[in-house]
C-alpha angles and dihedrals in degrees: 000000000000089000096063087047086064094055123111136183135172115263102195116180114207106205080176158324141246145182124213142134125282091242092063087051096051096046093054121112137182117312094026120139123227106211100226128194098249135063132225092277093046113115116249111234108230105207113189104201084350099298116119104251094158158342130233152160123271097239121198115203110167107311101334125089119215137165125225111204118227102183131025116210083220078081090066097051127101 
């Protein structure tokens, strides 16, 4: 069992996503806002070695940022 502790792998949370040209990236400075594809009451995708495992909700609680997952793709699966 203590192999599987010393596994890692990347959790990455998309809040959104946007398209845009390089230059605008580029030009961009501190302060500036990125327009994403989702609202304030869209579900985060939570990708585990970029493959979709769940979906969830961004939580504030004091100064830290979480996210509580409400569906797991493992649901999906036969």
């Amino acid at each position: 069992m203590t192999a599987v502790n010393d596994v890692k792998i990347e959790i990455s949370v998309v809040l959104g996503r946007s398209i845009m040209p390089i230059r605008h990236l580029l030009k961009m400075g501190r302060g500036a806002v990125i327009d994403l594809d989702a609202n304030h009451e869209s579900p985060v995708m939570i990708y585990a070695n970029n493959t979709l495992i769940a979906k969830g909700e961004v939580v504030v609680s004091g100064s830290k940022v979480a996210v509580n997952i409400t569906e797991s793709m493992r649901d999906y699966q036969h």
